[in-house]
C-alpha positions, -999 to 999 in steps of 0.1 A, spaced: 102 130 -141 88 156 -117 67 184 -116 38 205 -97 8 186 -93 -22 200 -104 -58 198 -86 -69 169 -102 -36 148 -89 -41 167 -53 -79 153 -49 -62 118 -55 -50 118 -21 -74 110 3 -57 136 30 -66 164 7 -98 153 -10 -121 167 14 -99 206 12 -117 236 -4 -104 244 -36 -81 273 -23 -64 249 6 -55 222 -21 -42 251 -44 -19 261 -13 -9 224 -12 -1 222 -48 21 256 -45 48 238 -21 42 204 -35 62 186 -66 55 152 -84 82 123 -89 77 92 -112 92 60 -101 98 31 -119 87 -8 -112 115 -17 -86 128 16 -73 132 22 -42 112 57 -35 131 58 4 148 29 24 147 16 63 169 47 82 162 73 58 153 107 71 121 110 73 117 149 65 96 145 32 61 139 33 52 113 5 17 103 -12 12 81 -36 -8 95 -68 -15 66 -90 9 33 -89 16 6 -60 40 3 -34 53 -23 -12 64 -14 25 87 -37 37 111 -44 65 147 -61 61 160 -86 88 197 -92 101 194 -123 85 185 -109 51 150 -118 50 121 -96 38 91 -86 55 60 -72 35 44 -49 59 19 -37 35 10 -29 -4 -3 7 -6 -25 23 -38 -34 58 -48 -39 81 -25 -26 65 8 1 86 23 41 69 27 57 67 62 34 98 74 41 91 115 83 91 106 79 127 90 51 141 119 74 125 144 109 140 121 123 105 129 137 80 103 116 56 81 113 26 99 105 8 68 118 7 34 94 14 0 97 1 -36 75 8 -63 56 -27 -78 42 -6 -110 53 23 -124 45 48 -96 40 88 -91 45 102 -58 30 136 -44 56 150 -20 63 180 4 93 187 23 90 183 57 86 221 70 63 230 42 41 205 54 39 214 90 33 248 83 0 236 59 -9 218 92 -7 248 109 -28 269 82 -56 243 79 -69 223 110 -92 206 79 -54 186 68 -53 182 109 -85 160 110 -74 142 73 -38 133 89 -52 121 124 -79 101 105 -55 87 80 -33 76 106 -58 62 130 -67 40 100 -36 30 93 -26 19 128 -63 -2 130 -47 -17 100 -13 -28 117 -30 -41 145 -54 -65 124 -25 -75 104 -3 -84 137 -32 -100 150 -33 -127 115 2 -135 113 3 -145 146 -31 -160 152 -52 -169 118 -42 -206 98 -20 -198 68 -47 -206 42 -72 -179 59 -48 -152 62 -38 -161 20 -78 -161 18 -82 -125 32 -50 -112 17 -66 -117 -19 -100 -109 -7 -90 -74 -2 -68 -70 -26 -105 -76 -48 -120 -55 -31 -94 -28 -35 -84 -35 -72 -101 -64 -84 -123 -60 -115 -146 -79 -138 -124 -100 -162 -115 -132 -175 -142 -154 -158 -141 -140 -123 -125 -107 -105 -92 -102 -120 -66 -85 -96 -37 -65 -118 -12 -70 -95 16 -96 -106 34 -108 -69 58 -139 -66 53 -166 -42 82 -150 -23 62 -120 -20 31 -133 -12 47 -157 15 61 -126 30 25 -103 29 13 -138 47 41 -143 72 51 -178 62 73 -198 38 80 -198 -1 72 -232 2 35 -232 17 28 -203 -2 39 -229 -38 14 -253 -18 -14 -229 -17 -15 -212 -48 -10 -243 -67 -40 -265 -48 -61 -233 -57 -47 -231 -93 -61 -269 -98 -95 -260 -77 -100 -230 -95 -103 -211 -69 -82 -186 -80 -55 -184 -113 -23 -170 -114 -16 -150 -146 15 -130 -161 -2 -97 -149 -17 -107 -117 -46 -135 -105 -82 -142 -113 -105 -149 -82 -131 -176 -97 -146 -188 -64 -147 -158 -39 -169 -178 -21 -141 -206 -12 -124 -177 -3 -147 -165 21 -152 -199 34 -113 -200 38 -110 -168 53 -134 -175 81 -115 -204 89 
């Protein structure tokens, strides 16, 4: 499924939310929408990166593959964060792959369109700089916990903003609709399947947090805090 997005989708993405009315409207004239489904890849690791990609409503895991098969989560995105943005400024290829966790619709805009709305707003200028300044704090504070934080503290902070991105009232506590596997969380936290069984299940019988079908209910974000600071 695709299609042109209209203003309400544009405003979405935080790189055009702040544009007048008009600018968005010149966005949405070169721009087209594509629906993913739960576990398809929207580009992979090498790709060209000459589309730019947003994400509209859904979530998507960035990820990195090693030569010895191994996969490394580099970071979950939501609506309106932007998809390998520095490849397509810099016209080089993803360094990443991206699958979609949830059904998933994408804004996108070939490459050359999008430089020359760059070139007709300096207001998408400021949003792209800004977006990507962000992002790079981000890697750097995630570098900075795989190598240096305990295990538990870095699982602690990994569901702590994941409630304070998605997390809503629910079910006793802040429920966080987003269903990952111990694989997956071992790989947002840097460490093994195994630890990340240990965890989970030692905070499963503290009820700390639950796991459920359709994601995990924080009961005690203040052991989490606790943990996190650790």
């Amino acid at each position: 499924m695709s299609g042109p997005p209209g203003d309400d989708l544009l405003r979405r993405v935080t790189l055009f939310r702040r544009l007048s009315p008009a600018a968005r409207a010149r966005v949405g004239a070169v721009a087209h929408l594509r629906s993913h489904d739960r576990g398809e890849l929207i580009f992979a690791e090498g790709d060209p990166g000459d589309v730019f990609i947003a994400i509209v409503s859904g979530r998507v895991k960035v990820f990195k593959s090693t030569p010895a098969g191994k996969e490394i989560i580099l970071e979950i995105f939501g609506a309106g964060d932007p998809l390998g943005a520095v490849a397509v400024y810099e016209g080089a290829p993803f360094p990443a792959s991206a699958l979609a966790l949830e059904p998933t619709q994408c804004l996108r805009i070939d490459q050359a369109a999008f430089f020359r709305l760059l070139e007709e707003d300096p207001a998408l200028v400021r949003g792209l700089l800004s977006g990507l300044t962000i992002r790079l704090a981000e890697l750097t504070r995630r570098l900075a916990e795989l190598t240096g934080a305990r295990v538990e503290a870095r699982f602690a902070r990994l569901f702590l903003k994941l409630c304070d991105q998605i997390g809503r009232p629910d079910r006793g506590g802040a429920f966080v609709a987003m269903p990952l596997s111990r694989q997956e969380l071992a790989d947002l936290t840097g460490t093994t399947i195994e630890t990340a069984i240990r965890i989970m299940s030692r905070w499963q019988k503290e009820d700390v947090l639950h796991t459920e079908k359709d994601g995990f209910v924080v009961l005690d974000r203040a052991a989490l805090d606790e943990a996190a600071a650790t």
